[in-house]
N, C-alpha and C positions, 0 to 999 in steps of 0.2 A: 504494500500500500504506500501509496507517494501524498503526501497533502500538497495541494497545489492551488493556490489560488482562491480558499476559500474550498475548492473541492476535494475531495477523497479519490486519487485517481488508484484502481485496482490493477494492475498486471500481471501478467501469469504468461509463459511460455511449453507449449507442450512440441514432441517432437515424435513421428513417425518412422520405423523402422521396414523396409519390405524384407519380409522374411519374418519378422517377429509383431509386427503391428497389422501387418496386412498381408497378403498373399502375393505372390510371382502372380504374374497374368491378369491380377484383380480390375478392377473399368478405374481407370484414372478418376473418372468423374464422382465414384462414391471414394474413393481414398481424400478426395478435395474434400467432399463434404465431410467424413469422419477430423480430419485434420481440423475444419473450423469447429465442428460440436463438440469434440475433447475441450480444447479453449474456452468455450463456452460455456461448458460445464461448471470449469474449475469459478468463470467468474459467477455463475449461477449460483454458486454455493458461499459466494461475498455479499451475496444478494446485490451483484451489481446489476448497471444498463450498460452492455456493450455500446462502444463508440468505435474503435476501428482495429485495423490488424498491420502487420507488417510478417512477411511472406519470405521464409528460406525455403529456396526449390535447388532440388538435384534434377537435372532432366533426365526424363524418360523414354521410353518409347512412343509414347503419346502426347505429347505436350497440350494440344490444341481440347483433347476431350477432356482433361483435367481442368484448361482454361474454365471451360464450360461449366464443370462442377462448380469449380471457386465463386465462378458468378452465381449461380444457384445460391451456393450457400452464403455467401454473402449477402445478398437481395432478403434471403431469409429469414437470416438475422438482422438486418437494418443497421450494416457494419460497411463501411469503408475501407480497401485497402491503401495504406499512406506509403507503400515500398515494400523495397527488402532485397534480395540477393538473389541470384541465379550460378549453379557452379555446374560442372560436370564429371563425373565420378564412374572409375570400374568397377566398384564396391554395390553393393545391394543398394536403392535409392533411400535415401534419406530425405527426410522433410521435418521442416521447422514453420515454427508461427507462433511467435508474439500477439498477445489480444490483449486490449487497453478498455476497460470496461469506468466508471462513474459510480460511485457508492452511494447507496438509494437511502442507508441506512448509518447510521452512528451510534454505541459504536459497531465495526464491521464485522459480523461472524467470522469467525475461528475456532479452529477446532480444539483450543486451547479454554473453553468458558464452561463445562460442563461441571456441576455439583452433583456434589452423596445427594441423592433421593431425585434427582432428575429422572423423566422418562424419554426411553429413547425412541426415534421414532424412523420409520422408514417411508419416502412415498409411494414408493408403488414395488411391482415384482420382480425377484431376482431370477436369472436364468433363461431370459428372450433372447441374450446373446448368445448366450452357449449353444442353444438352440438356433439360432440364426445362422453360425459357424458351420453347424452336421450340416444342415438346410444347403446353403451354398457348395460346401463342398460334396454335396451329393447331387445336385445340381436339380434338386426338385425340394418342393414347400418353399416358405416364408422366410427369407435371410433379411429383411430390412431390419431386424434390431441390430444385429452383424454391421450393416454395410454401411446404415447414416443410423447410427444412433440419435436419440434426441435431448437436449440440451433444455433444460427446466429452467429456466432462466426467469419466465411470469414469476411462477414457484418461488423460486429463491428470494425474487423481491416482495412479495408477499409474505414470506417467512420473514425474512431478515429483524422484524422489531422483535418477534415472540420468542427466538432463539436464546439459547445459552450457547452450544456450541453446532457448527457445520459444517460437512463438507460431503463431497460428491463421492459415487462409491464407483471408481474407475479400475482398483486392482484386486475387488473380489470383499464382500460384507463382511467377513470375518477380521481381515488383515485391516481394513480401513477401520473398522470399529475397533479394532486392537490401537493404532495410532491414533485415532483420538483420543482414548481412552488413555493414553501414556501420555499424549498432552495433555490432558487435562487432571491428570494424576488420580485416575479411576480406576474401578477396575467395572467392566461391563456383563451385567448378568442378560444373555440374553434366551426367550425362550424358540426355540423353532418352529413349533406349531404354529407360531403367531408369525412370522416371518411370509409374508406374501411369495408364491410363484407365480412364474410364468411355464414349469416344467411339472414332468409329474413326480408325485409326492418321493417315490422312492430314488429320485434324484437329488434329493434336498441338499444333501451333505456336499454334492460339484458344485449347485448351484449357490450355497452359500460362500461358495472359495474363488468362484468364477466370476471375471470381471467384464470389464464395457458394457455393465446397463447403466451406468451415468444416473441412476437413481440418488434423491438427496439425504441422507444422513443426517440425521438431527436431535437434538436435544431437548428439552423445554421442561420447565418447572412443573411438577406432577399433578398439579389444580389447570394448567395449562389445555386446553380448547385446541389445536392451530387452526388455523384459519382454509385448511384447504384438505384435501381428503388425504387421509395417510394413515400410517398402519404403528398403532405401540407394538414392539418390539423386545423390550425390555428395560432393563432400569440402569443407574449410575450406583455403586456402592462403594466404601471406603477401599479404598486401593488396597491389593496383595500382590502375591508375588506374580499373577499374570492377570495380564490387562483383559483376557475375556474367560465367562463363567459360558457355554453352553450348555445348556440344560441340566446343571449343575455339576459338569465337567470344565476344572480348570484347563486353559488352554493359549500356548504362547506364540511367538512366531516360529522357532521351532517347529512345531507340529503342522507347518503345511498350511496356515489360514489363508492364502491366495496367491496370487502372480507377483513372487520373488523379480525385481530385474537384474 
């Protein structure tokens, strides 16, 4: 966060890996738009208004259909790109971007604000990605959670007053909930029944480790309402030696809770 002018300007930087973020052969035009909504996520979860981007590109095979996405997704989110860099690489493509988002809220959610007796809360279901990934790569059903995920951004600025703590769940609900929970010197009880899917029940356990549903992670005082549909989850308790309780199994990063980089 920058203060600037009387404003809170929010910035956040995510980067794309081919090979590890997206697939060989994948359409240019949804790797654009996954590259803007990662960004968007992250300011989604400041409870910012995105304002614009700046753009690190590897060229591709494609250049012109990726153009294509970027505009889509750009236009979508109501973002400007102000620059950025163009390089050329033998190495797998790499992609960067810078998002400069405006803080709707004071002060700005962090994942660092959570209290003993808070309930934690989830917006919606985990595991559309995972499910989006087989989908594509079998080249039949539903891959759109996969290929443009979506970026909660109304959400986050609507949260933004009633929070303690937030953030976006990009590397899988266990692991993320574990890193709040360490910032905010908790430790998090959470239960799984109560954990919304997208997958079926006997999946639960992938889908809770498994990442890219950019769902929002949250916090808020236990007499707390929010203001928009979402799911308790579980609760905040005095810190131990591991920052998450599942169903009364302690559990640390050790044990696998998501997508390690």
């Amino acid at each position: 966060m920058l203060e600037f002018g009387g404003e809170a300007l929010v910035l956040t930087h995510d980067m794309l890996v081919e090979g590890v973020h997206f697939l060989p052969g994948q359409d240019p035009a949804d790797i654009a738009w996954k590259l803007v909504a990662t960004n968007m996520s992250d300011l989604a979860a400041k409870g910012a208004e995105p304002l614009a981007v700046l753009l690190g590109y590897s060229l591709g095979q494609n250049d012109a259909r990726f153009v294509a996405g970027l505009k889509e997704a750009l236009d979508a989110h109501e973002v400007v790109l102000l620059g950025g860099d163009t390089v050329r690489s033998p190495g797998p493509q790499t992609l960067g971007l810078t998002a400069i988002g405006r803080a709707t809220h004071r002060p700005v959610p962090s994942r660092g604000g959570a209290k003993v007796g808070d309930a934690l809360w989830i917006t919606g279901p985990v595991g559309a990605a995972m499910l989006g990934l087989e989908a594509f790569k079998a080249g039949t059903g539903d891959s759109l959670a996969y290929r443009r995920p979506k970026a909660l951004l109304g959400e986050g600025m609507v949260l933004a007053p009633h929070v303690s703590a937030m953030m976006d769940v990009s590397d899988g609900l266990l692991l993320d909930a574990a890193r709040m929970a360490r910032a905010s010197c908790v430790t998090f009880a959470i239960d799984s029944p109560a954990v919304p899917l997208a997958c079926p029940e006997d999946r639960c356990g992938e889908a809770l480790r498994w990442g890219d549903d950019y769902q929002l992670l949250f916090t808020a005082p236990p007499q707390c309402v929010p203001p928009i549909s979402a799911f308790r989850i579980g609760e905040a308790r005095v810190a131990n030696d591991s920052p998450i309780q599942l169903d009364g199994a302690r559990l640390s990063e050790a044990d696998g809770l998501g997508y390690q980089h």
